[in-house]
N, C-alpha and C positions, 0 to 999 in steps of 0.2 A: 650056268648062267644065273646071275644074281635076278630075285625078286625084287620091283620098289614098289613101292607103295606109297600114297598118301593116307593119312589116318586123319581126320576129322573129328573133334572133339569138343562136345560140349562141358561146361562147368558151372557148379554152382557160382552164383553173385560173389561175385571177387577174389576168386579164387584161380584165374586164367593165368597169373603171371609164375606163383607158383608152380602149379603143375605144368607148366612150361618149361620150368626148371629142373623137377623133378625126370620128367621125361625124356630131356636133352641126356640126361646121363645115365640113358639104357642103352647098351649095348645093340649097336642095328640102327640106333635113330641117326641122321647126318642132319636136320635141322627140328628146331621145334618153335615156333613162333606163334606170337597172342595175335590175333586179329579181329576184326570187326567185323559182325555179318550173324547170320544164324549158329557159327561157330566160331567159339573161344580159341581154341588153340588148331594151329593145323604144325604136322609131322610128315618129315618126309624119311622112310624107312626103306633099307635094304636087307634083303634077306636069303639066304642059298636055297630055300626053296619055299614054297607055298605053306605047306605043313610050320615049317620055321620060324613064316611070318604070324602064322597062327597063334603058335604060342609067345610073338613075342608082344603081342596084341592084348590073348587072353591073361596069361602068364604074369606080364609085365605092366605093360599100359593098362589096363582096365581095374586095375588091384591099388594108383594112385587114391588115394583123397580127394574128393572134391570134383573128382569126373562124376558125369553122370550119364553121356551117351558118348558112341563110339561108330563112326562110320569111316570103312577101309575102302581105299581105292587103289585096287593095282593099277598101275599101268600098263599100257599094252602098246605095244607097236603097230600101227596097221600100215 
């Protein structure tokens, strides 16, 4: 069963559209969009498992330019 996740994304001043773009073309990501609010960018990620998403987070996402925080939310079913 696939992981999703939300990733939540802060970014330096003016750099949200960008790394929106950058991010869109990681492997795992299915949406990446600039928004309004306490966060720049939000990501909507799938993943085969928890460990997976980890690295596709640490590995991947977090290693862009111009991030500068990073908050994950899986989803869960209840």
């Amino acid at each position: 069963m696939a992981v999703t996740a939300y990733v939540l994304i802060q970014t330096e001043v003016g750099k949200a559209a960008g790394v929106a773009r950058q991010v869109a073309d990681i492997d795992g990501v299915v949406t990446a969009e600039d928004v309004t609010g306490p966060y720049d960018v939000i990501v909507r990620t799938e993943a085969g498992s928890v460990d997976e998403l980890g690295r596709m987070v640490v590995s991947s996402i977090q290693l862009i330019e111009g991030i500068t925080r990073t908050v994950t939310c899986p989803v869960v079913n209840l």
